[in-house]
C-alpha positions in Angstrom: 58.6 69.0 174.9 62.3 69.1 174.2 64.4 71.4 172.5 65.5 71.0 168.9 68.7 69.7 168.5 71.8 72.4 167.6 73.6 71.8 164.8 76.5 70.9 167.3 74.3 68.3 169.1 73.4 67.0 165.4 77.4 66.9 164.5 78.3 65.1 167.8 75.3 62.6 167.5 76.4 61.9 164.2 73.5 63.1 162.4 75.4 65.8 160.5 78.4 64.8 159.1 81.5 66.5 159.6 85.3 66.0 159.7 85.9 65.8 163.2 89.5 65.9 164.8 89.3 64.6 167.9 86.1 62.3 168.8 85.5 60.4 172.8 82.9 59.1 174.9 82.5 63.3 175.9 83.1 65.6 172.9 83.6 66.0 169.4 86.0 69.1 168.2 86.1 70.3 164.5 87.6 73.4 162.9 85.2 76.5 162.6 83.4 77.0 160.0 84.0 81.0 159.8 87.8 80.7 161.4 88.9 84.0 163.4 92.5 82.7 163.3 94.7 80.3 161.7 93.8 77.3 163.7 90.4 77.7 164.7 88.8 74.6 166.5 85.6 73.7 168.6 85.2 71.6 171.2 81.8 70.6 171.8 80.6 68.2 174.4 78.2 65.4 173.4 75.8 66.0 176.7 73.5 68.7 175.3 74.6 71.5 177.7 73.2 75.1 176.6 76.1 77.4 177.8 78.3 77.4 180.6 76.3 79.6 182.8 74.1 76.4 183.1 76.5 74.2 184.3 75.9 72.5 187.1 78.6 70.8 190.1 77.7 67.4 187.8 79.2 68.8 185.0 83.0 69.8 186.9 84.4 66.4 184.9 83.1 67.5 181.9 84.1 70.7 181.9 87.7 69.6 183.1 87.6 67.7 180.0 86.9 70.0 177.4 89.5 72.4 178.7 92.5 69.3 178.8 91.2 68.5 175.1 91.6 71.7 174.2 95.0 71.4 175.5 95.9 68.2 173.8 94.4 70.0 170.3 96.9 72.8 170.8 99.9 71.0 171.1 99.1 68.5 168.3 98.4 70.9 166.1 101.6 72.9 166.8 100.6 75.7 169.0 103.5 76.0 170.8 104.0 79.5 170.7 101.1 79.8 172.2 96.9 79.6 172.2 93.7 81.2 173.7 90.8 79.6 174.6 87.4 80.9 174.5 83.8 79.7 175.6 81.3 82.5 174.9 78.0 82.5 177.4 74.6 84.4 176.0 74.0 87.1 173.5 76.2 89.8 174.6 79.2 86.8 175.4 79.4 86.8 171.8 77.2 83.4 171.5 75.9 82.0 168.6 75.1 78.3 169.2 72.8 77.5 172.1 75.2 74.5 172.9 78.5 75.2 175.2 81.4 75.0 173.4 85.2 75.7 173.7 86.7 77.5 170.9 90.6 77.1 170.5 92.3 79.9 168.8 96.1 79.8 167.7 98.4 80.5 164.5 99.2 84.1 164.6 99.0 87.0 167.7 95.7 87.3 169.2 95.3 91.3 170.5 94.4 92.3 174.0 91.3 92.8 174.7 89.3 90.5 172.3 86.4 92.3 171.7 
């Protein structure tokens, strides 16, 4: 038996709908729900992939590909003065969605260390 779908597998399978800001053949990305900056955005791959930790050598493309959206989100939404990007793995990483996903943070200062 299978795992129930996240609510990020149901928003990048279309089964939840939500304004999306970028959508291809491997990920979705939206703005956060609960924002921790200005321009808060995830990027969520459609391939049902827990957390990073899980990753496999299969998933390099993907993975490449989530991190150059990210990218291409910053600089279309006028990050130029800079972004962070964050993917948090387990419980004490700070995650809250069984379902890896990139979260892009810009819009103001962002303190060192985050947490």
């Amino acid at each position: 038996m299978s795992a129930p779908k996240t609510i990020f597998q149901k928003i990048a399978d279309q089964e939840i709908p939500a304004k999306l800001i970028h959508a291809d053949e491997l990920c979705v990305a939206f703005h956060d729900i609960a924002p921790q900056a200005p321009t808060h955005v995830l990027v969520v791959p459609r391939k049902p992939l827990p957390r990073v930790g899980e990753a496999a050598a299969e998933d390099q493309a993907l993975l490449g590909h989530l991190l150059l959206t990210a990218a291409k989100l910053a600089r279309d939404l006028g990050l130029a003065r800079g972004f962070r990007i964050v993917i948090n793995n387990g419980p004490d990483g700070g995650e809250s969605v069984p379902h890896l996903h990139v979260h892009l943070l810009g819009g103001r200062a962002l303190g060192w260390p985050p947490g």
